[in-house]
TIDRENRO-249470 format. One record per residue (C-alpha): residue in three letters; x negated, y negated, z negated. Coordinates in steps of 0.001 Angstrom, whole numbers, padded with zeros to 6 digits, always signed. Each point is the difference from the previous one (the first is absolute). Example, Ala and Ser with C-alpha at 12.3 -4.5 7.8 and 13.67 -1.06 7.14 Angstrom:
Ala-012300+004500-007800;Ser-001370-003440+000660;
This chain:
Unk+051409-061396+082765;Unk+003410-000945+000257;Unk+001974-001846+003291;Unk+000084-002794-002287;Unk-003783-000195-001013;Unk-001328+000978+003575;Unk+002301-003314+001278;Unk-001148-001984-002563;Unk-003777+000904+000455;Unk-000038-000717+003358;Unk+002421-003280-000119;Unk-002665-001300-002462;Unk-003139+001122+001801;Unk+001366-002266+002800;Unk+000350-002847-002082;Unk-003607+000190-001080;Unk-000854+000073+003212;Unk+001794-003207+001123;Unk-000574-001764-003231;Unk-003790+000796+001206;Unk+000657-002258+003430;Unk-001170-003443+000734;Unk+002984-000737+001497;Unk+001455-002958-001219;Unk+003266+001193+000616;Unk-000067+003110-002233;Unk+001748-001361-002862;Unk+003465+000630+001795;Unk-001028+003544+000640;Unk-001419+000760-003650;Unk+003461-001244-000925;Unk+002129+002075+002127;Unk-002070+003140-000359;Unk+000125-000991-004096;Unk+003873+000062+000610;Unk-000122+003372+001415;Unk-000836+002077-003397;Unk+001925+002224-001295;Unk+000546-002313-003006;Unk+000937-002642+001910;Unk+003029+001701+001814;Unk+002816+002105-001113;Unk-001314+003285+001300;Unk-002491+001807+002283;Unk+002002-000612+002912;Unk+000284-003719-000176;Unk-003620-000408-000774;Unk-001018+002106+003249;Unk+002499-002005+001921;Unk-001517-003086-001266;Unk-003644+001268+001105;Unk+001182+000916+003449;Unk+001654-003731+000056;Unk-003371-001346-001010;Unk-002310+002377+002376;Unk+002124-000603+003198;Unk-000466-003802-000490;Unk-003607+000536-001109;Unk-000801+001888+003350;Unk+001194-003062+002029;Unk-003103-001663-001339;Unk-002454+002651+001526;Unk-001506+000587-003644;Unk-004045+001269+000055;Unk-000381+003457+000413;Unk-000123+001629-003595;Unk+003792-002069-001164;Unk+001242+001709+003135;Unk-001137+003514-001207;Unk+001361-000352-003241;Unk+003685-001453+001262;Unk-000526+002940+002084;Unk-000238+001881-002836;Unk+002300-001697-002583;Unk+002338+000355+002880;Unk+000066+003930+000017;Unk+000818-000090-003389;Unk+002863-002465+000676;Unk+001097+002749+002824;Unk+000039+002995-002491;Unk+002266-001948-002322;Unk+002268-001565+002622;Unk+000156+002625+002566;Unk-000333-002324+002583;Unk-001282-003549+000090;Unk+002751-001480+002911;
């Protein structure tokens, strides 16, 4: 699979993950991560940019276990593309 298509897969496995919360403050965080796709920004870097935007501030809410594994892992992808993710 492509850069693009292993980003994507994991940006939206995380989204069905925190569309899947109780948390009644999810909506903002569907709607970020939603912003994040590919489609949504003008290219690969922006939309891995955006997710590591998104993730950092995520973290700050100390998410339940399985979000934090996949921004872990949506985050590795964002490295690969980036380089770095300072």
């Amino acid at each position: 699979m492509s850069v693009h298509g292993e980003y994507s897969r994991a940006l939206e496995t995380l989204i069905v993950a925190v569309r899947a919360l109780e948390a009644a403050d999810r909506e903002p965080w569907l709607q970020r991560f939603t912003e994040a796709r590919v489609d949504r920004q003008p290219d690969l870097s922006a939309a891995a940019r955006q997710s590591v935007e998104v993730i950092r501030d995520l973290e700050t809410t100390q998410p339940a276990p399985r979000i934090v594994d996949l921004c872990a892992n949506l985050l590795a992808h964002c490295q690969m593309i980036l380089g770095s993710l300072d």
